[in-house]
N, C-alpha and C positions, 0 to 999 in steps of 0.2 A: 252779515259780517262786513265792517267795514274795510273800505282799500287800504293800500300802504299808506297813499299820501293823508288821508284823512285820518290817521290814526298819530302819525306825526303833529296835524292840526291838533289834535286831543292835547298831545306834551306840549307842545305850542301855548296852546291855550290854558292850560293847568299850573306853568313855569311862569308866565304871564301874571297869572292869579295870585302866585304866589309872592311876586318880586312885589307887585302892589299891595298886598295885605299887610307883608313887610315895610315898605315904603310910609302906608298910611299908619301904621300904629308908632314908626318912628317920631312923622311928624304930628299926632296929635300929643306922643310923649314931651316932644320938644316944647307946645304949645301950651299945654297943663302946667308941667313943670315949674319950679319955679328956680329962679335961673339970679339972684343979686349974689353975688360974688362979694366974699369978704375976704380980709386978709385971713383972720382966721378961718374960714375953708380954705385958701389956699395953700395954709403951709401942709407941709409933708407929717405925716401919721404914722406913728409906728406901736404899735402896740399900746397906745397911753402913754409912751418915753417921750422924751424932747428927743430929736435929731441929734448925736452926738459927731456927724461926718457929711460930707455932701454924697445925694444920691444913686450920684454916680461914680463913686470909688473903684477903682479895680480891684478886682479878689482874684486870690494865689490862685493857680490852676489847680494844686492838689485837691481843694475844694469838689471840683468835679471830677476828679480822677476816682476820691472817694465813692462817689454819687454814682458812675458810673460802674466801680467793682460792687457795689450794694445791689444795682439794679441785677449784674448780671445775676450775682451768687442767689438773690430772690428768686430769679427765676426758675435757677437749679435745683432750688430747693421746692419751687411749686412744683417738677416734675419728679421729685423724689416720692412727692406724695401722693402724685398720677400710679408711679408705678407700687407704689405700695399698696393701692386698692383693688389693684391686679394682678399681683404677687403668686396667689395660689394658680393660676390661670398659666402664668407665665413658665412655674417650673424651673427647670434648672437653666435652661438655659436661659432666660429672664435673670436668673442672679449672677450669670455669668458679666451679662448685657448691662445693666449698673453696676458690678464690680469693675469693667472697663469706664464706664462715665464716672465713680466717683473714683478710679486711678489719674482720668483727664483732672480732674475737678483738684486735685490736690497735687497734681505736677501745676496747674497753671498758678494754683497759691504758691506753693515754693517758688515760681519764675520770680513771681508779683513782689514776696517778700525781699528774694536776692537781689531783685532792682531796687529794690526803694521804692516801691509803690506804697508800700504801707507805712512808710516812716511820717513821721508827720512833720518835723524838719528836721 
């Protein structure tokens, strides 16, 4: 079995290996490539559309606020489904246990709703 320090030389040497396998298939891609630069590849692509604004616009935050309540409520709902394949296992006191998380779950929409989170303007 090998020492501490020789076992470190092992990561050492495997981290090593790897930053250059990365390194050398950068630069053969770089090399192969083929690299003349037109105006048409430079402009900006969208779907097939012409650009109708510059790329760098600012967008409204409610943008991500939506995105944000999406994420959460997805997730809420991937555990709805966790516990529903558990369900029998879990008994009463399991239906007690999501009847408290979907009570959270629809106090935090009425918050959401009464602020304006979900208005759209």
């Amino acid at each position: 079995m090998p020492g501490y320090e020789l076992s470190w030389i092992y990561v050492l040497v495997f981290f090593l290996g790897g930053v250059g396998f990365v390194a050398m298939l950068l630069t053969m891609s770089r090399m192969i490539a083929p690299s003349k630069r037109t105006p048409e590849k430079l402009r900006p692509y969208e779907s097939g559309e012409e650009p109708v604004m510059d790329a760098w616009g600012r967008y409204p935050t409610h943008f991500y606020l939506y995105a944000l309540l999406f994420v959460v409520f997805d997730v809420e709902a991937i555990f709805l489904f966790l516990w529903a394949v558990v369900f029998r296992d879990l008994g009463w006191f399991g239906l007690l246990e999501i009847g408290i998380f979907l009570a959270l779950l629809v106090v935090g929409l009425v918050y959401e709703w009464k602020k304006g989170a979900l208005s759209w303007y």
